[in-house]
C-alpha positions in Angstrom: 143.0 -9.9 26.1 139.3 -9.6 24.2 140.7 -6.5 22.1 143.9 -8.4 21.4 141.7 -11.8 20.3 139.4 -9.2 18.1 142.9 -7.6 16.5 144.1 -11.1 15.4 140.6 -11.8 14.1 140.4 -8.7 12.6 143.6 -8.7 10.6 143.4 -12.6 9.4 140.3 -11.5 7.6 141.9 -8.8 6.2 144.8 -11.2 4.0 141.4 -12.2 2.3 141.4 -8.5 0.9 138.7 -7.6 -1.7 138.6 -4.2 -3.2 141.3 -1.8 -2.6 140.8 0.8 -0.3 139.4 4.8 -1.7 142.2 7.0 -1.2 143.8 5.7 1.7 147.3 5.8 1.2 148.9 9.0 1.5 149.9 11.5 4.6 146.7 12.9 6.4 146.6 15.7 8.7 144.1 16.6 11.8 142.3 19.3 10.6 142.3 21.1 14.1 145.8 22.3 14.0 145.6 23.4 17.6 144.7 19.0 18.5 146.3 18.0 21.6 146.2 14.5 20.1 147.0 12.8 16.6 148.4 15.5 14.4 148.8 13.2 11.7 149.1 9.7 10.3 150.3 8.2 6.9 148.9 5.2 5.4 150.9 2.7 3.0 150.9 -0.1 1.3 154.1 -2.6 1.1 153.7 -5.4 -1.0 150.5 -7.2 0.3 150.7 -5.7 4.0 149.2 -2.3 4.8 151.3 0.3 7.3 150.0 2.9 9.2 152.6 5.6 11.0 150.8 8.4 13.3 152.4 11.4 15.3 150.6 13.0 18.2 151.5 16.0 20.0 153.6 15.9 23.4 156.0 17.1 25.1 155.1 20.3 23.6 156.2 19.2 20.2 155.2 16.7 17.5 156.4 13.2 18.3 156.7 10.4 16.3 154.3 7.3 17.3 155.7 4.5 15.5 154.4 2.2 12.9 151.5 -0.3 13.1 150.0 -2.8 10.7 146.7 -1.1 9.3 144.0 -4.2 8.8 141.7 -3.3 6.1 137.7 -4.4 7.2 134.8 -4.1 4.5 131.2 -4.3 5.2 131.0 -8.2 4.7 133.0 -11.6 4.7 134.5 -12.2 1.4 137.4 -14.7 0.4 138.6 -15.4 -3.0 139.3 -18.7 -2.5 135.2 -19.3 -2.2 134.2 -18.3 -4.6 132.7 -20.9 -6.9 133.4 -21.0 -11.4 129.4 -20.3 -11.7 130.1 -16.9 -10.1 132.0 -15.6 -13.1 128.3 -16.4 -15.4 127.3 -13.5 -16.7 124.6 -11.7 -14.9 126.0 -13.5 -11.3 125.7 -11.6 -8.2 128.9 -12.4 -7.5 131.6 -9.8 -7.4 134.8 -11.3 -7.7 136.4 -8.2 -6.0 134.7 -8.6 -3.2 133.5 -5.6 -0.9 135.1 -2.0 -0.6 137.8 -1.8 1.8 136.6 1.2 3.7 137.3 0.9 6.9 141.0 0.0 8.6 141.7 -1.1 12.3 145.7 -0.6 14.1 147.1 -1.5 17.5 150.1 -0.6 19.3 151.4 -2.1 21.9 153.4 1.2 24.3 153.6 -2.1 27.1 152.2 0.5 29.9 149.2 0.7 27.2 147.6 -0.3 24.0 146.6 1.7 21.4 143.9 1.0 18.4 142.7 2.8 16.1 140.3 2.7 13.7 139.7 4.7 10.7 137.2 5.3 7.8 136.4 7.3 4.9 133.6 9.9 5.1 133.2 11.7 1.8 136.9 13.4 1.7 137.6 13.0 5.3 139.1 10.6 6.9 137.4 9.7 10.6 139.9 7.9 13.4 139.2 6.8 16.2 141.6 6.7 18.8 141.1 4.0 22.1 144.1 3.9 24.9 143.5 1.3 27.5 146.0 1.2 30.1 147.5 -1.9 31.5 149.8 -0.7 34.1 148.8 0.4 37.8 148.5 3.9 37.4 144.8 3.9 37.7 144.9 6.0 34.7 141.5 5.7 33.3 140.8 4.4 29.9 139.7 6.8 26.8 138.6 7.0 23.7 138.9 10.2 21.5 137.9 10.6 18.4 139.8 13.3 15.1 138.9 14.2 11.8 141.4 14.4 9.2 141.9 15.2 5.4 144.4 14.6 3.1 147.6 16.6 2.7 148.7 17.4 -0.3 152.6 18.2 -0.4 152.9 19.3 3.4 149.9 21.3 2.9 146.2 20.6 3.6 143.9 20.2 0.3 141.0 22.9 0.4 138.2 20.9 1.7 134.8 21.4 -0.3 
């Protein structure tokens, strides 16, 4: 119920979106091709709302997760709507952009489970974490994993420097 208050939190502050996000969008791909887990995800924007898809492996094959709304999160509180005239004086701390939108937070909800991710940028890489807390009575124990991706480039992976 806490992790469900936080994701509501979470993506409210997100329609109050500053910067856009580095890179984001696109298809990235696990760099351990052998993962067990998330193989890949793709991030997109539609209209104002950002969409993340992921696939994992199971079942022996690659399997299509299903589509969640992707929250962008900066490193500070910053709404538009705040911001005073006097901040557009020359030499004003103020940037009307507001912070970088680095970081991005997802849930789904599998009803037996919920699923949130989170993600960020780390040079060319893109870092996700993955948390699965289980809400049926299988006494399954919660986890969290975490992958490193980087971005594909035309089904391919990009060389990584």
């Amino acid at each position: 119920m806490k992790l469900t208050a936080l994701a509501a939190v979470l993506l409210n502050f997100s329609l109050c979106l500053g910067a856009e996000p580095l890179d984001f969008p696109g298809e990235w791909s696990n760099v351990d091709a052998n993962s067990r887990g998330l193989t890949r995800i793709e991030i997109s924007k539609h209209g104002t709302a950002w969409k993340i898809r992921a696939w994992a492996f199971a079942d022996g094959k690659e399997t299509d997760l299903g589509v969640a709304i992707l929250a962008l999160l900066g490193d500070e509180v910053f709404c538009p709507r705040c911001v005073q005239p006097a901040a557009n004086i020359a030499g004003s701390k103020a940037d009307l952009h507001g912070p970088d939108m680095n970081y991005g937070f997802a849930h789904w909800d599998y009803k037996f489970k919920d699923t949130y991710l989170t993600v960020r940028r780390e040079n060319d890489k893109l870092i996700v974490e993955d948390f699965n807390i289980f809400k049926d009575d299988s006494e399954r124990t919660n986890y969290r994993l975490r992958y490193l991706f980087r971005k594909a480039d035309n089904g391919r992976l990009k060389a990584t420097k």
